[in-house]
VEXDREN-2710 file (C-alpha; in Angstrom, 1 decimal):
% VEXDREN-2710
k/r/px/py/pz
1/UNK/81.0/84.1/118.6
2/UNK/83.4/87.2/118.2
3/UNK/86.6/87.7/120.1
4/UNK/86.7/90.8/122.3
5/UNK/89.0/92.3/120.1
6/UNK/88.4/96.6/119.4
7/UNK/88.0/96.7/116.1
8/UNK/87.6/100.0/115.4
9/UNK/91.4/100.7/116.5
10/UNK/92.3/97.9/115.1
11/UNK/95.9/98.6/112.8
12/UNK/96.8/97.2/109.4
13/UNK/99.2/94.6/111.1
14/UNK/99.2/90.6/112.4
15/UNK/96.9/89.4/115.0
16/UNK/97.2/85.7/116.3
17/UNK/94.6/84.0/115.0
18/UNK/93.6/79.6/115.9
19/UNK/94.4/78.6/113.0
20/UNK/96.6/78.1/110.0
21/UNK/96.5/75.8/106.9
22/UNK/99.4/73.5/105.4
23/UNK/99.9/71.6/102.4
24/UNK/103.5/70.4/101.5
25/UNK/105.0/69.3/97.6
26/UNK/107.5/66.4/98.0
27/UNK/108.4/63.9/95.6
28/UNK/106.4/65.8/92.5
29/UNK/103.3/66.1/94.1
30/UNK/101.2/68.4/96.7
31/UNK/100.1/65.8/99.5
32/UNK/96.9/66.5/102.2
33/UNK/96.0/69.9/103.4
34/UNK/96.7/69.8/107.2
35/UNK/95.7/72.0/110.1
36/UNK/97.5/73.4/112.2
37/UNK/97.9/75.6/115.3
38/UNK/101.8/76.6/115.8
39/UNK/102.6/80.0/114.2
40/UNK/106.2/79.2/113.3
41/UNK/108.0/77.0/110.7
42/UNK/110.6/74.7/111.3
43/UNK/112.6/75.1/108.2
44/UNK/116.6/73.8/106.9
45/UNK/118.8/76.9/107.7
46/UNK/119.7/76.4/103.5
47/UNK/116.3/76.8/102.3
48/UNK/115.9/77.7/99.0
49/UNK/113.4/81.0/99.9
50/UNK/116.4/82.2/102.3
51/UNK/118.9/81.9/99.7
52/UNK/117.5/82.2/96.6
53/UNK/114.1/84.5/96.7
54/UNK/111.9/81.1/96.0
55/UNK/108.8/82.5/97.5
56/UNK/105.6/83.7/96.2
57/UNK/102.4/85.4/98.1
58/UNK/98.9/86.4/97.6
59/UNK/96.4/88.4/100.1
60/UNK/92.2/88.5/99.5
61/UNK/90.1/89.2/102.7
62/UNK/86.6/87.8/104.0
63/UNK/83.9/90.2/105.1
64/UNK/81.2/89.5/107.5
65/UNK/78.7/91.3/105.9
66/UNK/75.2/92.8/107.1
67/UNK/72.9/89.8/106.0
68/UNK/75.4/87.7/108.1
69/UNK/76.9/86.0/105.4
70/UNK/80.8/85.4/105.1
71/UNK/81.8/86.3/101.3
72/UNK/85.2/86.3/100.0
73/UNK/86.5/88.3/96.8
74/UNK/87.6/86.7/93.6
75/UNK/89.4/84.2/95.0
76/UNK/89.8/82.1/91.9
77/UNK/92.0/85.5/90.3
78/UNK/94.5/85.0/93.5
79/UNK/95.1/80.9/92.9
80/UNK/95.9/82.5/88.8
81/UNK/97.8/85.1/90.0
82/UNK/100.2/82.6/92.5
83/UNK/100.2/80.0/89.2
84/UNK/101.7/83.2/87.0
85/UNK/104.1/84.0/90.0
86/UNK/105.4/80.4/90.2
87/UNK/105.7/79.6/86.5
88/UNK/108.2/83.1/86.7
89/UNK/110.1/81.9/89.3
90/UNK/110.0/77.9/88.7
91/UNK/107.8/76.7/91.5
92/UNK/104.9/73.9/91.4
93/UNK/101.5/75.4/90.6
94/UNK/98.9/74.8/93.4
95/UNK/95.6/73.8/91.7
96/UNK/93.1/76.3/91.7
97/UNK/90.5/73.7/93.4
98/UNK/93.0/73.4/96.1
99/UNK/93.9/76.9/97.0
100/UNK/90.1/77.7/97.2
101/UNK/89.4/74.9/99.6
102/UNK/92.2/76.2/101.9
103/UNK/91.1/79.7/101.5
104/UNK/87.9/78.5/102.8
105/UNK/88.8/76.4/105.3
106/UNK/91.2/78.2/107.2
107/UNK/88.4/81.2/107.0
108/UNK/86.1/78.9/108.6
109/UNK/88.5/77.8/111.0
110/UNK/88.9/81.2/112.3
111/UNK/85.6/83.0/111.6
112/UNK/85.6/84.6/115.3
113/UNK/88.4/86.7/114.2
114/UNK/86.2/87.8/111.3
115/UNK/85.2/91.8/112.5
116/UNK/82.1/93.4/112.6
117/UNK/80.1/94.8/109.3
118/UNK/80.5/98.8/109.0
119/UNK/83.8/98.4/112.0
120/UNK/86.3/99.8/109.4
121/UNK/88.4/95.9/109.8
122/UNK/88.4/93.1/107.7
123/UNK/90.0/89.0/107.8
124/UNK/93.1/89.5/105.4
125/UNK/94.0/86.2/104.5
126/UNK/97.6/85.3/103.0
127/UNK/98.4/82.7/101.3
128/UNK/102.3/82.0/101.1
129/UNK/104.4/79.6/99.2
130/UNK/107.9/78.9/99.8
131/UNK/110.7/76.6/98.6
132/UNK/111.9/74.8/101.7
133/UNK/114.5/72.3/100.6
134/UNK/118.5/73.0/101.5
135/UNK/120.2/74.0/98.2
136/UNK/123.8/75.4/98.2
137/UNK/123.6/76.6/94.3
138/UNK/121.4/78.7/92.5
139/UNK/118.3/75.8/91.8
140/UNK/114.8/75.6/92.1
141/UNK/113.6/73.7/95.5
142/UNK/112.5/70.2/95.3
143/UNK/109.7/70.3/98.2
144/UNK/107.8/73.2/99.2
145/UNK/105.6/74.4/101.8
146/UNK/102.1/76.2/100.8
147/UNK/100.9/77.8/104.2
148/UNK/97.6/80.5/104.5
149/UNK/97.3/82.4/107.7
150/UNK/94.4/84.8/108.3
151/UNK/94.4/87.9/110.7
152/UNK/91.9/90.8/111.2
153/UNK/93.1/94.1/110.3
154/UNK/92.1/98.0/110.2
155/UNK/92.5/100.2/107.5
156/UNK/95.7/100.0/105.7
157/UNK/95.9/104.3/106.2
158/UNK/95.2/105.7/109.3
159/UNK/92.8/107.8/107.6
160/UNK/90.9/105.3/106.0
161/UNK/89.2/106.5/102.5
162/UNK/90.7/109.7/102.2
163/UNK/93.1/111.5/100.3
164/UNK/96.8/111.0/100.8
165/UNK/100.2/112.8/99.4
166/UNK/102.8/110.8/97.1
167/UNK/106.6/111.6/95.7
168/UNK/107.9/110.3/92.7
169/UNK/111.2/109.0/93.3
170/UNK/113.6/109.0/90.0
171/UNK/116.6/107.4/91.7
172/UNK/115.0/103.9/92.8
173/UNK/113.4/101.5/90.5
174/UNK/110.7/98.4/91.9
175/UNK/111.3/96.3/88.6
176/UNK/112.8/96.2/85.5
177/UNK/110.5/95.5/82.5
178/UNK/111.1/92.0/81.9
179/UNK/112.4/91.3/85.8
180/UNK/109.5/89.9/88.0
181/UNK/107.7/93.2/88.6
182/UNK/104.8/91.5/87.2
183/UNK/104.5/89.0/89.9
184/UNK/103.8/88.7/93.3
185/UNK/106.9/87.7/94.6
186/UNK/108.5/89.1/97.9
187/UNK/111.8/90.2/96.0
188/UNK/109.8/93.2/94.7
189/UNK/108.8/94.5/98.2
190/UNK/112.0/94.2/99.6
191/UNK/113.3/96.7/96.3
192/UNK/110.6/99.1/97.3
193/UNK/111.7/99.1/101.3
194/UNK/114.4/101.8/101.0
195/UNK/112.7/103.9/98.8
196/UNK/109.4/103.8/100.8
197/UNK/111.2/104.9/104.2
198/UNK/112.8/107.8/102.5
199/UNK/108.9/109.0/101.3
200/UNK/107.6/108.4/105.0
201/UNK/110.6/110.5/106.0
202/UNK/109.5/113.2/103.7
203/UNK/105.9/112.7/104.9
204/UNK/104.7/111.3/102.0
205/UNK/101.9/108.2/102.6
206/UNK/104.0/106.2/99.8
207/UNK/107.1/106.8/97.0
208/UNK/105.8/106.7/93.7
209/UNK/107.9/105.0/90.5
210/UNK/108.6/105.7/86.9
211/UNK/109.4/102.9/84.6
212/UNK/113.2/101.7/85.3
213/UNK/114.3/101.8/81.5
214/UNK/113.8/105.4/80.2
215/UNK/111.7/107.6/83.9
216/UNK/109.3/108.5/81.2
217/UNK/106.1/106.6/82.2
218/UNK/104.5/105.9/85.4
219/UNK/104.6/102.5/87.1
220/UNK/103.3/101.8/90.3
221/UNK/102.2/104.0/93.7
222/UNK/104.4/102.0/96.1
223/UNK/103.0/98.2/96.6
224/UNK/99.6/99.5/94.9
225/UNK/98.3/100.0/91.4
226/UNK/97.8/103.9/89.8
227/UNK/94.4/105.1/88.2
228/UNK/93.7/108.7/86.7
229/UNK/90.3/110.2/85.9
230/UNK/89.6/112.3/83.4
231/UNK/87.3/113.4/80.8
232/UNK/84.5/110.4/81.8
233/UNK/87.8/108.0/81.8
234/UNK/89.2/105.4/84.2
235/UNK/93.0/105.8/82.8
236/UNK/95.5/103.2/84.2
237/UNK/99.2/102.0/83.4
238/UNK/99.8/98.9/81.0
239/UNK/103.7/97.6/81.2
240/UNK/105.1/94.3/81.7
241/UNK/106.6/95.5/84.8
242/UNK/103.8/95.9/86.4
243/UNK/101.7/93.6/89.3
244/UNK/98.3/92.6/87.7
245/UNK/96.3/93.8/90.5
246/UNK/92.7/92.3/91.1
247/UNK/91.2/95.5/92.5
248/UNK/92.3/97.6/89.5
249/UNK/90.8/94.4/87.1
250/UNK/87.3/95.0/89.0
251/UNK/87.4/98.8/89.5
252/UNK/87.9/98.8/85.8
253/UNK/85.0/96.4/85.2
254/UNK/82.8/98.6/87.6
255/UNK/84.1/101.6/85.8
256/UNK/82.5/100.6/82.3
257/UNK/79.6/99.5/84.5
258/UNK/79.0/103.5/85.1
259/UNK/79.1/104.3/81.6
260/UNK/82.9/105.4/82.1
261/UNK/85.1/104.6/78.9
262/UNK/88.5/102.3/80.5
263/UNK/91.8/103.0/78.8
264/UNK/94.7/100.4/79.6
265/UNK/98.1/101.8/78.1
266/UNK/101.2/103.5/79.2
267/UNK/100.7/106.5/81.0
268/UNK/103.7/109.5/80.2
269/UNK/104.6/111.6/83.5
270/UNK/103.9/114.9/82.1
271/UNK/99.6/113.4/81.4
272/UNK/99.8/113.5/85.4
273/UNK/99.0/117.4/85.4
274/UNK/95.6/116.7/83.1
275/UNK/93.6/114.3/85.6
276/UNK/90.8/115.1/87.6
277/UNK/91.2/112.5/89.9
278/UNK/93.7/110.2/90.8
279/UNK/94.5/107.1/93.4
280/UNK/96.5/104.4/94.5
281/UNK/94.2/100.6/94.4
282/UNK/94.9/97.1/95.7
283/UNK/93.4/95.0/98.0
284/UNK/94.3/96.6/101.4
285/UNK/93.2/100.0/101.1
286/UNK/91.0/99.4/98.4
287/UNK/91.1/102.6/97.2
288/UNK/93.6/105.3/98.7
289/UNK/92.9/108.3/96.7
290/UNK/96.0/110.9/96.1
291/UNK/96.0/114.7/97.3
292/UNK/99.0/115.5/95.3
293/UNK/102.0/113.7/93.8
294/UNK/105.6/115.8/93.9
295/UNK/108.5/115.5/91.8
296/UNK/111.5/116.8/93.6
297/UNK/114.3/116.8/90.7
298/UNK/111.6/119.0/88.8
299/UNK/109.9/121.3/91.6
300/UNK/106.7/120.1/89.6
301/UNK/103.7/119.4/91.7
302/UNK/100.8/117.4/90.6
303/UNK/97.2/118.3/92.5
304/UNK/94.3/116.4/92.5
305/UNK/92.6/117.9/95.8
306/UNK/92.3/117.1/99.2
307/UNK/89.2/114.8/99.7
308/UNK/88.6/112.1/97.0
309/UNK/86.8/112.7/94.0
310/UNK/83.2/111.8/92.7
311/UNK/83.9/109.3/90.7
312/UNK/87.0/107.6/93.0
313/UNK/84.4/108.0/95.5
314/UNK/81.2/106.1/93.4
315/UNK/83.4/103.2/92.6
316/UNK/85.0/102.4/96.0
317/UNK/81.4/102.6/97.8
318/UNK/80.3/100.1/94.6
319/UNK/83.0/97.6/94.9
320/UNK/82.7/97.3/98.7
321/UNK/79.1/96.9/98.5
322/UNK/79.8/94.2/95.9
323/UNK/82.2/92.6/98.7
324/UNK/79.8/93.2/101.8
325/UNK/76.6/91.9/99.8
326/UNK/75.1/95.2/99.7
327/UNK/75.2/95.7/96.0
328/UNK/74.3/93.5/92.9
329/UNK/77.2/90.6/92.4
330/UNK/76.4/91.0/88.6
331/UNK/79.8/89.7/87.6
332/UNK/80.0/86.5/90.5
333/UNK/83.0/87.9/92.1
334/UNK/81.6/86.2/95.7
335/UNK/81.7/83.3/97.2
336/UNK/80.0/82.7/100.2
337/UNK/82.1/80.8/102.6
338/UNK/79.6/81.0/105.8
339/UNK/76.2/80.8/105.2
END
């Protein structure tokens, strides 16, 4: 049974949900998954994640879908993902067998909080990894904590699927090329924080960044992936200081699906002014696709129009429907959790 919760107001935010899912590393080795009910940690005031950035995250989401099945997306790419972001900042890698058990299990666990098909909401669920041992000293943690929490949210804009303004921002960088851009660690959100409130001052939806070495070559759109459209072409950025996003993997799967051709390589600024269409991607807002991007050192505007395109359009309805069951799982990117 659902909770009485309104989903269709429901805000991109955290909900309190039954349950939450534990497994602890301590003496070289991950021990039993436990669950558990308390929303808080009790944590050494010298733990390595406070001091020294040891902490790693993921996000997916389950869908109730219309044949009342509960599918989740490409789990198995989020446990490779958090095994790339530990290897880059020296944390134990949680088997891939394990992290999809949790994942399922705390979905399970929870599936009351799971919202309506066609109510706009999803279950985000977030896995989270932390180094929890006291160190005084720059060291890797001995024990960690591996928690996932799960909480219903709306759409990550207010608007939903619809278009949204950006500004490039030359004087803030997310990542260097060989920093830790690349993975999804939570040092690289807390670069972006400043920089994003200026761009929400302005009235932009998000900041937009170049690359940090030269401010030649697009990045990233905030905390999301970038993908240009143009002549029969899904277009997206390739550099080492980039987050390898799952939803830009798939779009670019569903892409050549279409009969699009997929082009994976740097992107210069200046190609900006020759898309059709153009968007933002990751797993909150799926798709966000972008009215216009400003640069405010040059005066230049970039315009991509203010609904989103046809194509933007035909593959964010196909990769939901792939998520909510309604469309052909050619590529096994579900897993049903609840029959």
């Amino acid at each position: 049974m659902m909770k009485n919760i309104d989903w269709a107001n429901l805000s991109f935010g955290y909900v309190k949900t039954d349950y939450n899912v534990r497994c602890y590393y301590r003496d070289g080795q991950w021990g039993e998954i436990e669950v558990c009910s308390d929303e808080y940690l009790n944590m050494h005031m010298a733990a390595a994640c406070l001091h020294y950035g040891q902490e790693a995250f993921e996000g997916l989401k389950a869908y109730r879908c219309p044949d009342g099945k509960i599918r989740v997306f490409r789990m198995n790419e989020n446990a490779t993902r958090l095994q790339s972001s530990c290897r880059g900042i020296v944390m134990p890698e949680l088997p891939t067998e394990r992290f999809e058990e949790m994942v399922k299990m705390v979905v399970r666990l929870n599936q009351a909080y799971i919202p309506p098909y066609e109510s706009g909401a999803t279950l985000y669920i977030r896995p989270l990894l932390i180094g929890t041992s006291a160190q005084v000293g720059v060291n890797a943690a001995r024990e960690y904590a591996f928690i996932i929490f799960v909480t219903p949210v709306g759409p990550y804009f207010k608007g939903g699927f619809s278009s949204n303004p950006y500004v490039i921002m030359r004087g803030y960088d997310r990542s260097a090329p060989l920093g830790t851009g690349k993975y999804k660690v939570g040092g690289n959100y807390a670069a972006s924080l400043y920089a994003h409130s200026i761009a929400h001052e302005k009235g932009y939806a998000s900041e937009f960044y170049l690359d940090a070495k030269e401010k030649k070559y697009i990045d990233e759109c905030g905390a999301a992936n970038f993908f240009g459209i143009k002549n029969n072409t899904y277009i997206t950025p390739k550099s080492t200081s980039i987050l390898p996003s799952i939803t830009n993997k798939s779009l670019m799967q569903l892409a050549e699906d279409i009969g699009l051709k997929v082009e994976h390589r740097p992107i210069p600024e200046e190609e900006l002014e020759t898309f059709e269409e153009a968007g933002a991607c990751g797993t909150a807002a799926v798709i966000s696709p972008i009215s216009y991007i400003d640069d405010l050192d040059t005066g230049k505007r970039y315009d991509f129009g203010d609904k989103p395109g046809p194509i933007s359009t035909k593959l964010y309805n196909k990769l939901r429907g792939v998520q909510y069951g309604t469309e052909p799982d050619v590529h096994g990117w579900t897993t049903v959790v609840i029959e």
